[in-house]
C-alpha positions as CSV (number, residue, x, y, z in Angstrom):
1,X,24.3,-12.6,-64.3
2,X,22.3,-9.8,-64.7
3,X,18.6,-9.8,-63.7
4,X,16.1,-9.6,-66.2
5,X,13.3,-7.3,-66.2
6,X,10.4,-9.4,-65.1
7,X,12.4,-11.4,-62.6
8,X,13.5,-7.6,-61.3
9,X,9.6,-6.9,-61.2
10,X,8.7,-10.2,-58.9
11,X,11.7,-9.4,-57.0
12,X,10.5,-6.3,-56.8
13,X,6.8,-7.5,-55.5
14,X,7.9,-9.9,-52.7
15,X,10.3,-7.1,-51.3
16,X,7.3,-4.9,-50.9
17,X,4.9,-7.9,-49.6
18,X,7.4,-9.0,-46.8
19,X,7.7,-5.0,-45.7
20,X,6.0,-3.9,-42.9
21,X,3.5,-1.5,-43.3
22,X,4.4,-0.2,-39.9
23,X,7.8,0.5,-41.4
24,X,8.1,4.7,-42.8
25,X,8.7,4.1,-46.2
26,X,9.3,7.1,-49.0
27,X,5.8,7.3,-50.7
28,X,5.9,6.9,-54.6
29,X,3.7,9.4,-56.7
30,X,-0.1,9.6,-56.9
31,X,-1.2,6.4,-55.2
32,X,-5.1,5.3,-54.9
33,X,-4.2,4.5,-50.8
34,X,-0.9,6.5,-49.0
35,X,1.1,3.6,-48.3
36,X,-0.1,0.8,-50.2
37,X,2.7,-0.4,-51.2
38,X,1.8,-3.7,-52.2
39,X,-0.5,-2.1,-54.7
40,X,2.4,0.0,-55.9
41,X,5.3,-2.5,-56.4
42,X,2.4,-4.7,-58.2
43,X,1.4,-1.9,-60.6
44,X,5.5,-1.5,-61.1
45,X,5.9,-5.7,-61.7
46,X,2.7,-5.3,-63.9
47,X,3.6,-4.1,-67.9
48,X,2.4,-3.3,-70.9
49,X,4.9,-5.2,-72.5
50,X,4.0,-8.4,-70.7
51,X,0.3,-8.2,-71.4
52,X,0.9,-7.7,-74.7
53,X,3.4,-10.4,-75.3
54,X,0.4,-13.0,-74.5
55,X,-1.8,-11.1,-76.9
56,X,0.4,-12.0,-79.2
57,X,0.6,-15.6,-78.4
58,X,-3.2,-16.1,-78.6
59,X,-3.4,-13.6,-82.1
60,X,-0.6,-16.1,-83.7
61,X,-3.0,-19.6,-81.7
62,X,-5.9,-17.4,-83.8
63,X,-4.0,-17.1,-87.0
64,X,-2.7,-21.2,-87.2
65,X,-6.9,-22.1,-86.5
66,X,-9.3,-21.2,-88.8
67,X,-8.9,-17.3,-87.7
68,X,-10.5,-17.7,-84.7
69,X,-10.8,-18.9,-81.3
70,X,-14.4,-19.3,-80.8
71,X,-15.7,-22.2,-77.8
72,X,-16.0,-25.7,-79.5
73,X,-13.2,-25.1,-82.3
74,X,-9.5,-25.7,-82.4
75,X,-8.6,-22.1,-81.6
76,X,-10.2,-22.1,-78.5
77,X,-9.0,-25.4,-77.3
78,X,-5.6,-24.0,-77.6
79,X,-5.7,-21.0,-76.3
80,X,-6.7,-22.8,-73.1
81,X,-3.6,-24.7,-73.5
82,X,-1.8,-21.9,-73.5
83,X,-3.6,-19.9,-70.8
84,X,-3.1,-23.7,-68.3
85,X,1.0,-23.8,-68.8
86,X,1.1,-20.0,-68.1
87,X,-0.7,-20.1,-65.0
88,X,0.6,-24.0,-64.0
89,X,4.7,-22.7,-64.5
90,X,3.4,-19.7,-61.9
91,X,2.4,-22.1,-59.6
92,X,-1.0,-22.1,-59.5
93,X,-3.6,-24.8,-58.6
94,X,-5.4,-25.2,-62.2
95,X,-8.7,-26.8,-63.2
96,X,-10.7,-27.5,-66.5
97,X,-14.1,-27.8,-66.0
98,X,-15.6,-29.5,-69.4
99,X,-19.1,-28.9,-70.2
100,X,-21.6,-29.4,-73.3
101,X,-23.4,-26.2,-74.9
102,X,-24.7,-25.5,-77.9
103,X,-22.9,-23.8,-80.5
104,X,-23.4,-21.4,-83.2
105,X,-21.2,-20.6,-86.2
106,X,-21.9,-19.0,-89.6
107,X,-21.3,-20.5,-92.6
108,X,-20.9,-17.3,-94.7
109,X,-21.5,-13.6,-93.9
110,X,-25.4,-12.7,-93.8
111,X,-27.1,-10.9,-96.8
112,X,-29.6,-8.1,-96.5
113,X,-30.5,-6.6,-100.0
114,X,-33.1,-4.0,-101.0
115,X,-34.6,-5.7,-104.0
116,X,-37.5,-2.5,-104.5
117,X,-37.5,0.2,-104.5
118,X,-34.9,2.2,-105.4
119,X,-32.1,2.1,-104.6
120,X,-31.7,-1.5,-104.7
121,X,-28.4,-2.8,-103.1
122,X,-27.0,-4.8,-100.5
123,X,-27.5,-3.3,-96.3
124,X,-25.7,-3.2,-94.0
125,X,-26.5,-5.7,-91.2
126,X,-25.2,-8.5,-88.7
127,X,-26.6,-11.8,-88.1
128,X,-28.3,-12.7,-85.0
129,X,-26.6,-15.3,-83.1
130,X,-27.9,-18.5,-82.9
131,X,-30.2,-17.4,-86.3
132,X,-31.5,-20.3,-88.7
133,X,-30.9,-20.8,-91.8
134,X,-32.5,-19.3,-95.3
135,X,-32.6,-17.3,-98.3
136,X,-36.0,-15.1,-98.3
137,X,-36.8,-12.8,-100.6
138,X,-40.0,-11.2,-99.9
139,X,-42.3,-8.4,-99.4
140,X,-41.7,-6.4,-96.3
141,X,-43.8,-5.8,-93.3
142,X,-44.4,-4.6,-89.7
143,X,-46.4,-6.2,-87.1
144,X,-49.9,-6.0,-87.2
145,X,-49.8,-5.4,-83.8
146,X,-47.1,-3.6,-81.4
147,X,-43.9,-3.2,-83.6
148,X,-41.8,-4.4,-80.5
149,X,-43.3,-7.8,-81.5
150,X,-43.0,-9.4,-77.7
151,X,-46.4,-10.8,-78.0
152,X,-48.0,-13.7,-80.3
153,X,-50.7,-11.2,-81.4
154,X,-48.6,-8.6,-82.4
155,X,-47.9,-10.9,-86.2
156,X,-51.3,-11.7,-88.2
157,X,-52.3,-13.2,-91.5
158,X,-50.8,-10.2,-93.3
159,X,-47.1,-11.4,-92.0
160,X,-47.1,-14.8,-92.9
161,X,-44.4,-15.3,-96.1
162,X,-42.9,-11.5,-95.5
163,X,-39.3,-10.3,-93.8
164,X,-40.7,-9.0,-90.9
165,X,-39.3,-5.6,-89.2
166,X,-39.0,-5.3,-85.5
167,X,-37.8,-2.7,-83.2
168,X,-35.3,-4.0,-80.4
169,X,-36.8,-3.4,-77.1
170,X,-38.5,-4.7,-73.9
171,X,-38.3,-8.7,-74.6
172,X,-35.6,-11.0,-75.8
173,X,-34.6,-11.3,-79.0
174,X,-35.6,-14.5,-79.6
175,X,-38.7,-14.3,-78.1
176,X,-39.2,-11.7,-81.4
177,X,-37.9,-13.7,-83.8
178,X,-40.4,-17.5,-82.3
179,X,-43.4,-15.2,-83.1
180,X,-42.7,-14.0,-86.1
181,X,-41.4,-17.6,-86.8
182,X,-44.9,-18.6,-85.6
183,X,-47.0,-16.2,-87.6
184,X,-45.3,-17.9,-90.7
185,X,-42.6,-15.0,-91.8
186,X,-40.4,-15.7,-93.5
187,X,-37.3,-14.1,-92.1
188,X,-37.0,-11.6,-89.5
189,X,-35.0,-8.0,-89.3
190,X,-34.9,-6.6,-85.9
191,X,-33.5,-2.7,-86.1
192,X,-31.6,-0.8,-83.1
193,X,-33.8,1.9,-80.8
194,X,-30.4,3.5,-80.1
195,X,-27.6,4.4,-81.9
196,X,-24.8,2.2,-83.1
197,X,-24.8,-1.4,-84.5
198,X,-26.8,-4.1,-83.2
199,X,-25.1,-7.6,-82.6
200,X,-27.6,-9.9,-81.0
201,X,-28.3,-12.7,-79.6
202,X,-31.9,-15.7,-79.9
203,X,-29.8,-17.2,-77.6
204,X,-28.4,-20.8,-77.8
205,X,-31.9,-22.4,-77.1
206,X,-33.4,-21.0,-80.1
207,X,-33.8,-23.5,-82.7
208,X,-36.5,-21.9,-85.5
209,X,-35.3,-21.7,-89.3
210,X,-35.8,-18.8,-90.0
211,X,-33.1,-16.3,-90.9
212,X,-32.6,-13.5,-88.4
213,X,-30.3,-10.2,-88.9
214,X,-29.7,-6.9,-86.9
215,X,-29.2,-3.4,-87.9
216,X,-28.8,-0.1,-87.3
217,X,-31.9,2.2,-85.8
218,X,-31.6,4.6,-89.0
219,X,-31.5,2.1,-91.8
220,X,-34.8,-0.2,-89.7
221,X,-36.7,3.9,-89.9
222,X,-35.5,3.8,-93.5
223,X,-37.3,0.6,-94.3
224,X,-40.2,0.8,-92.4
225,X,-41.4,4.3,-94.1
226,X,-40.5,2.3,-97.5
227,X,-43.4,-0.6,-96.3
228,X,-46.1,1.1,-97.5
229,X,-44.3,1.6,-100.7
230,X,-44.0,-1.8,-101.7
231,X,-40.4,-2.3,-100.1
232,X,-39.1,-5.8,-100.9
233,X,-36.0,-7.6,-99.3
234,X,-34.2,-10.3,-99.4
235,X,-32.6,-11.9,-96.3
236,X,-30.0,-14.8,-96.5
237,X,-28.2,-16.6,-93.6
238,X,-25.8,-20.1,-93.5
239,X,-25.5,-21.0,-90.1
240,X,-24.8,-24.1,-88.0
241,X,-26.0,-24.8,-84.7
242,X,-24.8,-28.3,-82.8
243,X,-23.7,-29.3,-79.3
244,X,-19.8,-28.9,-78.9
245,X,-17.7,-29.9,-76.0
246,X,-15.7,-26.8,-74.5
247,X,-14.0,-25.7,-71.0
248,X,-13.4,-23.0,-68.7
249,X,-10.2,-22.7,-66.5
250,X,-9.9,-21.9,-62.9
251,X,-6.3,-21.0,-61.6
252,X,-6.4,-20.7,-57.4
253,X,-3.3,-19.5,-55.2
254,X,-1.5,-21.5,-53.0
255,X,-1.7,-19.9,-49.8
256,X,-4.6,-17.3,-48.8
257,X,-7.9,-17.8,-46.4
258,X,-10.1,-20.7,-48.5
259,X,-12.9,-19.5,-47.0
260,X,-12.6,-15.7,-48.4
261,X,-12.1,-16.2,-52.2
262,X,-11.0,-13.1,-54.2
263,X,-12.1,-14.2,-57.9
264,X,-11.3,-12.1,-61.1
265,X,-12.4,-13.4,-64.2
266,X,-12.5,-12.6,-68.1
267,X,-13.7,-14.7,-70.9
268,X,-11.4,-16.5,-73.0
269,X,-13.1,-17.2,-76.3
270,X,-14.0,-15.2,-79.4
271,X,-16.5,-15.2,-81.9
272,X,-16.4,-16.8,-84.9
273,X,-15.5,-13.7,-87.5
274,X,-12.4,-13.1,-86.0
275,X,-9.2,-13.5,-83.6
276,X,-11.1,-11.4,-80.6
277,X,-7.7,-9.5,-79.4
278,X,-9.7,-6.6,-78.0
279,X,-12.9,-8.8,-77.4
280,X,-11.5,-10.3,-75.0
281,X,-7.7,-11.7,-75.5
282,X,-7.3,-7.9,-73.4
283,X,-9.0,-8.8,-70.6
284,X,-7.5,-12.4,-70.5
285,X,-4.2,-11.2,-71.2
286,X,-3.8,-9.1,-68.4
287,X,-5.5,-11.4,-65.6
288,X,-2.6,-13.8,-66.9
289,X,0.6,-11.0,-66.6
290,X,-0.9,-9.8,-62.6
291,X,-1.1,-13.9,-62.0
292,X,2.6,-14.1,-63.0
293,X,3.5,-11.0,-61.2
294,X,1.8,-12.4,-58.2
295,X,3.0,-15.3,-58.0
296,X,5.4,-14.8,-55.0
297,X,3.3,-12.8,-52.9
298,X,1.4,-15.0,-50.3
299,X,-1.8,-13.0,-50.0
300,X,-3.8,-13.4,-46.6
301,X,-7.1,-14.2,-48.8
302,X,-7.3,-17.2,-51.7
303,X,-6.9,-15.4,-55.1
304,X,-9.1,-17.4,-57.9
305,X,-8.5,-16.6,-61.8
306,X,-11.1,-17.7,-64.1
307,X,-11.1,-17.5,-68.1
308,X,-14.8,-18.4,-69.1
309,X,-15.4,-20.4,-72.3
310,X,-18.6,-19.6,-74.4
311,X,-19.3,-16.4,-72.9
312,X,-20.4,-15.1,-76.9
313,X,-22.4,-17.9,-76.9
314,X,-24.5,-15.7,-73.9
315,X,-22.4,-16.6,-70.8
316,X,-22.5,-20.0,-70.7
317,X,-18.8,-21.1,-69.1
318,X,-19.9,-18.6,-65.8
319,X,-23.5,-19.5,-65.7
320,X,-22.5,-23.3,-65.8
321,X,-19.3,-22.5,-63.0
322,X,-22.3,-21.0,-60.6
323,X,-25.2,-23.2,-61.2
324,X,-22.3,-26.2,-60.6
325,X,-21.0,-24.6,-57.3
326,X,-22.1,-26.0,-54.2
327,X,-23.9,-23.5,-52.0
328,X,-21.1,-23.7,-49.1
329,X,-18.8,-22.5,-52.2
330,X,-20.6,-20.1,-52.9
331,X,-20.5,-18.4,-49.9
332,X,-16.9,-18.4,-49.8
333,X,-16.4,-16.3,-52.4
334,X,-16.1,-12.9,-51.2
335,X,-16.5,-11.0,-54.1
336,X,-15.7,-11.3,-58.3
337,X,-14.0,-8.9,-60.4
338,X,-14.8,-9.1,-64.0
339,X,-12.7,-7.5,-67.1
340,X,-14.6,-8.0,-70.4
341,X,-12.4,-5.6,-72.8
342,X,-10.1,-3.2,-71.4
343,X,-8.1,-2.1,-74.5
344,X,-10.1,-0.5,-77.3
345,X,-8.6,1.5,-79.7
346,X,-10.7,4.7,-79.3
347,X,-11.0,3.8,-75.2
348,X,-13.0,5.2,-72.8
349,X,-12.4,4.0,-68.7
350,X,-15.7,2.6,-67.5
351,X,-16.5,1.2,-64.0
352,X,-19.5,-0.9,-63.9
353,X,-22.2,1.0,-62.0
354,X,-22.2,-1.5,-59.2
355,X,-24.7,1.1,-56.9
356,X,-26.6,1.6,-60.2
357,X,-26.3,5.4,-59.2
358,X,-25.8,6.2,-63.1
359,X,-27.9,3.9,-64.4
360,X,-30.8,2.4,-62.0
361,X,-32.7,-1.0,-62.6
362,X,-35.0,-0.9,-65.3
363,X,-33.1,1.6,-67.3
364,X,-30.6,-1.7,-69.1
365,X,-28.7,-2.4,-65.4
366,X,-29.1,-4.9,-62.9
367,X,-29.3,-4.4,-59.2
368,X,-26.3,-4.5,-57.7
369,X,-25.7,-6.7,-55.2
370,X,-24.3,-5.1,-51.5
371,X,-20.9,-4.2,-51.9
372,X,-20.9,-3.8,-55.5
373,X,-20.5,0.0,-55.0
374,X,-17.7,-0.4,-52.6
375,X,-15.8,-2.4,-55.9
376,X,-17.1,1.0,-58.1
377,X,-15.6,3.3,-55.7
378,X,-12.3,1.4,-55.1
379,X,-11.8,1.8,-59.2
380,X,-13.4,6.0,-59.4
381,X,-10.9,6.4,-56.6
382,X,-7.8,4.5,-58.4
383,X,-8.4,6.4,-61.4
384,X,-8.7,9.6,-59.5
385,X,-5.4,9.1,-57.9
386,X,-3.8,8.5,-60.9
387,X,-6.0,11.6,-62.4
388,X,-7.3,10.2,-64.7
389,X,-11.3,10.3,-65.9
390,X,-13.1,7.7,-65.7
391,X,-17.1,7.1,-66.0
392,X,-19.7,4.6,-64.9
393,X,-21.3,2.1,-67.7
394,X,-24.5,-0.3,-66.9
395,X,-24.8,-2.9,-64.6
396,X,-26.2,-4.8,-67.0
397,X,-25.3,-8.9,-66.1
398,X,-24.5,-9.0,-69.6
399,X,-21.0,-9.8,-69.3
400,X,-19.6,-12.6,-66.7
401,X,-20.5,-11.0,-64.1
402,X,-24.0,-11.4,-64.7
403,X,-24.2,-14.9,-63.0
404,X,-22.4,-13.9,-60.2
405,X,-25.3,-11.0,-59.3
406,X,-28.2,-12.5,-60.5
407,X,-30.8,-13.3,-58.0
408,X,-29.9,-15.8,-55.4
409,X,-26.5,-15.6,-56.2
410,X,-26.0,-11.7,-55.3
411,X,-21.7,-12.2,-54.9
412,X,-20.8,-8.7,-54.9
413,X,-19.2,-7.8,-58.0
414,X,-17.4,-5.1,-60.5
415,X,-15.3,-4.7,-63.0
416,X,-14.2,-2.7,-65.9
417,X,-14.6,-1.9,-69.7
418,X,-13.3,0.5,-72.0
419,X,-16.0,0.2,-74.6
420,X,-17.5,-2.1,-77.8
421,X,-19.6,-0.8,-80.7
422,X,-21.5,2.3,-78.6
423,X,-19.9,6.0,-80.4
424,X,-17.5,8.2,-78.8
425,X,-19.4,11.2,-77.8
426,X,-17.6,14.9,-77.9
427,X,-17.3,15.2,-74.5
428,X,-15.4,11.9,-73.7
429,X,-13.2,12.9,-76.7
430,X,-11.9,15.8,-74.6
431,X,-11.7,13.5,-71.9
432,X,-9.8,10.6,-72.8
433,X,-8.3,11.7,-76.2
434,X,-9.2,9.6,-79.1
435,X,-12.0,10.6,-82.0
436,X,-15.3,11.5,-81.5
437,X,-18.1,10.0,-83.8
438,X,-16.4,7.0,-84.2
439,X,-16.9,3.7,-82.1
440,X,-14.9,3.0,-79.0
441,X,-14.0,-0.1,-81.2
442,X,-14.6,-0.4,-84.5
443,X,-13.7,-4.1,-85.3
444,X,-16.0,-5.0,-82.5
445,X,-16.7,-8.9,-83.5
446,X,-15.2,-8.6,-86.6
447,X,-12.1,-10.2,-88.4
448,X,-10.1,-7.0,-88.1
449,X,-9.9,-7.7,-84.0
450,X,-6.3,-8.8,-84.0
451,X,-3.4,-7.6,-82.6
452,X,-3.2,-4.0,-84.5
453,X,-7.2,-3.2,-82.5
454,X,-5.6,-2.6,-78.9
455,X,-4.4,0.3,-77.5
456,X,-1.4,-0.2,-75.8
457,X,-2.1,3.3,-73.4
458,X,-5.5,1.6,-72.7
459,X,-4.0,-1.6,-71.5
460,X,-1.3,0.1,-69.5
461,X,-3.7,2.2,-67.7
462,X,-6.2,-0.7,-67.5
463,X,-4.0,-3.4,-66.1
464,X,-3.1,-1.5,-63.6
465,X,-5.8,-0.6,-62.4
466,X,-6.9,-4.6,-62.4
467,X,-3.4,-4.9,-60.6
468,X,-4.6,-2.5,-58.0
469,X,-7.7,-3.9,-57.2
470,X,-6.9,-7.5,-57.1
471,X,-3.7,-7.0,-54.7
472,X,-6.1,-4.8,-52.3
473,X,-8.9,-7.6,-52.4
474,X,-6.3,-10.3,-52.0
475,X,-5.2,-8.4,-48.7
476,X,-8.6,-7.4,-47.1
477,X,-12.2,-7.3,-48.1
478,X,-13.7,-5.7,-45.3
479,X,-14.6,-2.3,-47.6
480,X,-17.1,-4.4,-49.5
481,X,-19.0,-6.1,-46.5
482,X,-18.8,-2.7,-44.5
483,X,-20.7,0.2,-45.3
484,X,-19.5,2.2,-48.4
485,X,-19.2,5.9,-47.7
486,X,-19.9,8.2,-50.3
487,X,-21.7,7.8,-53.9
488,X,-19.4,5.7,-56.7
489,X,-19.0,8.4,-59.1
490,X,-16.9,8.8,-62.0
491,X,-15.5,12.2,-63.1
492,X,-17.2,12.5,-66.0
493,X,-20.8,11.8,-67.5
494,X,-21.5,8.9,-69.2
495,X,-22.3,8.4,-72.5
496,X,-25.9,7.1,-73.2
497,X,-25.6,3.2,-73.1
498,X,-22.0,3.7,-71.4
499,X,-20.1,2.3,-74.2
500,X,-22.5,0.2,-76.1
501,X,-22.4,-1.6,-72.7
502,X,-20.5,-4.9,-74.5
503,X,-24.7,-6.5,-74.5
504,X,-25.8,-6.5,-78.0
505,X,-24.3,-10.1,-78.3
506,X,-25.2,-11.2,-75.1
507,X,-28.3,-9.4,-74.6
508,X,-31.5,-11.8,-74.2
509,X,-33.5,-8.5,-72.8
510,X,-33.6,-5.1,-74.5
């Protein structure tokens, strides 16, 4: 009988596992590490083909619920059906872990209109996760005080009954949106202080009605020279906000050190306007191809694969996973790998800034925590072995990582991303191909992210470079706890924001 090609591929893999590396083999072509060749016959089992063969299962789970797979909904629930008898026929240990968390789906698409002056018409905007309910047409204003809105004095008396406009920037959100709330407006438009779309989130303990949209730093400008002018807007929002039941699911080899736990992670759901292929069905689909691939090679460390629910609903499934895990378990993990898109259409290859080099605390990025630049450099160097570009984007936590580094925690962590609603600048169009002045994904949480929104060269690259990393990690860690030698640096610049850094929809601090 002849062999197919996957069972060639694992065949393939355990060959190359059970070979010594004291053996002299033939090198193949531009490898990151001269005689890996684990990481080789890995990247070789690893294919486009099968990553996108599961993208296809969870766009058609997608299509037969609703047209979404969004935490607390059908389309989630079976999509981590799906993901369980994937990783269970592979022969991994799996786990749901259940938990309650408050939800947030709209009703209807949000309505911004310009009522006066001219030219009246509906604007463009998004609605703020987790955003009450309304329909508020009223006369336009700024804060009295600061326009970044962050304190209870900023709104006065002349606020009360108006849509408010509020720049983004320096305080959550939501913390925006209560004192306006407070101040008695009556709906709340918070405007972009960079370029590109804003997709926020109150986050899931705001409970105000009142009506909350985002939008672009041009059209907030527009508006707030028309205030003085008499501007008038409506705002309209359907929304419902409840507690819903949902799960994440952790898939843990069979054999490996327990105490030195290699964990790679992506999040499984969507949000509720579409399928999410790209956001993040990539990301998930690929952990779930390298877990079949691996599934013969008995790696000297444990190998843990998570798929997060509710991380649109601001990282809930990972920030529940660490505030449930015992302290002793904690300490055992030796580092976490996190892929949060890594197949946008007009792709650019990002490495977390792990050593903030690129983009230092206080600039939108996170400390990261020791070792974090070791994981940077292992992926600049992968890249540059395979020569191709690649360029650093914020260590911002605002992904699932973000549990994982934040204080007290501080697991060394890293991952990759090939970019959400930020624009393609000139320069990484030369780079990496695609068109500049257009977003590195257009359909970013929309209902066009299906199946037709990936690039299949972005996976391919992508995947194995998630191959390459978990197979080295599940083999030896001792490059993150040592000292890393040299700066992480990609080889190119990047782009202000570093891809629109995946935050807007997670971010609870601009």
């Amino acid at each position: 009988m002849a062999l197919s090609s996957r069972t060639w591929r694992r065949g393939l893999l355990a060959t190359a596992t059970a070979v010594s590396v004291a053996v002299v083999v033939a090198q193949p072509p531009a490898q990151a590490h001269p005689g890996d060749l684990r990481s080789w016959a890995l990247r070789k089992a690893v294919s486009a083909n099968g990553v996108m063969e599961h993208l296809k299962e969870l766009q058609k789970i997608a299509e037969r619920n609703g047209g979404n797979r969004v935490s607390g909904a059908p389309g989630y629930d079976r999509s981590v059906d799906y993901a369980e008898k994937v990783l269970r026929r592979a022969g991994y240990r799996v786990t749901r872990q259940a938990f309650e968390f408050q939800t947030f789906i709209p009703n209807a698409p949000s309505v911004l209109h310009r009522v006066t002056p001219a030219p009246a018409g509906d604007l463009e905007n998004r609605i703020m996760s987790y955003s009450g309910s309304g329909d508020a047409t009223a006369r336009a204003t700024v804060p009295t005080g600061n326009a970044l809105g962050c304190a209870a004095g900023d709104f006065g008396p002349a606020n009360a009954g108006t849509v408010v406009l509020v720049s983004r920037g320096t305080c959550p959100f939501g913390q925006k949106a209560s004192n306006a709330a407070d101040a008695g407006a009556a709906a709340v438009v918070i405007y972009n202080n960079t370029t590109g779309e804003l997709n926020g989130t109150l986050g899931n303990t705001f409970t105000r009605d009142i009506a909350a949209v985002g939008i672009t730093q041009a059209l907030g400008q527009e508006l707030v020279a028309q205030v003085p002018n008499g501007l008038t807007l409506r705002v309209q929002a359907d929304t419902f906000r409840g507690m819903a039941t949902t799960e994440n699911i952790l898939a843990e080899s069979r054999w490996g050190n327990p105490n030195n736990v290699v964990m790679a992670g992506a999040h499984l759901d969507s949000v509720a306007e579409g399928p999410g292929i790209s956001d993040n069905a990539s990301g998930t689909a690929a952990l779930l191809e390298i877990a079949e691939q691996m599934r013969l090679v008995p790696t000297k460390n444990k190998v843990r694969f998570a798929l997060w629910a509710a991380e649109e609903a601001s990282l809930v499934g990972s920030t529940h996973y660490i505030a449930n895990l015992p302290q002793a378990e904690r300490d055992k993990i030796a580092l976490y790998l996190n892929f949060d898109m890594i197949g946008s259409p007009n792709y650019v290859r990002f490495v977390y800034d792990g050593d903030n080099s690129a983009f230092p605390p206080g600039t939108g990025s996170a400390p990261g925590p020791a070792g974090s630049g070791a994981i940077e450099k292992l992926f600049h160097d992968y890249f540059k072995s395979q020569r191709l570009d690649s360029a650093e984007t914020p260590f911002s936590g605002r992904s699932d990582y973000g549990p994982f580094i934040a204080a007290g925690v501080d697991i060394p962590s890293g991952g990759l991303f090939t970019g959400a609603e930020g624009v393609k600048t000139a320069e990484e169009a030369a780079a990496y191909g695609g068109t500049a002045g257009q977003p590195y994904d257009p359909c970013y949480h929309q209902a066009c992210d299906t199946i037709d929104n990936v690039s299949r060269a972005a996976i391919d690259e992508m995947s194995d470079a998630v191959a390459h990393a978990i197979i080295t990690y599940a083999f030896d860690t001792r490059s993150v706890t040592g000292p890393t030698s040299g700066t992480a640096r990609g080889t190119t610049a990047p782009a202000q924001g570093g891809g629109g850094l995946h935050d807007h929809d997670h971010e609870l601090e601009s």
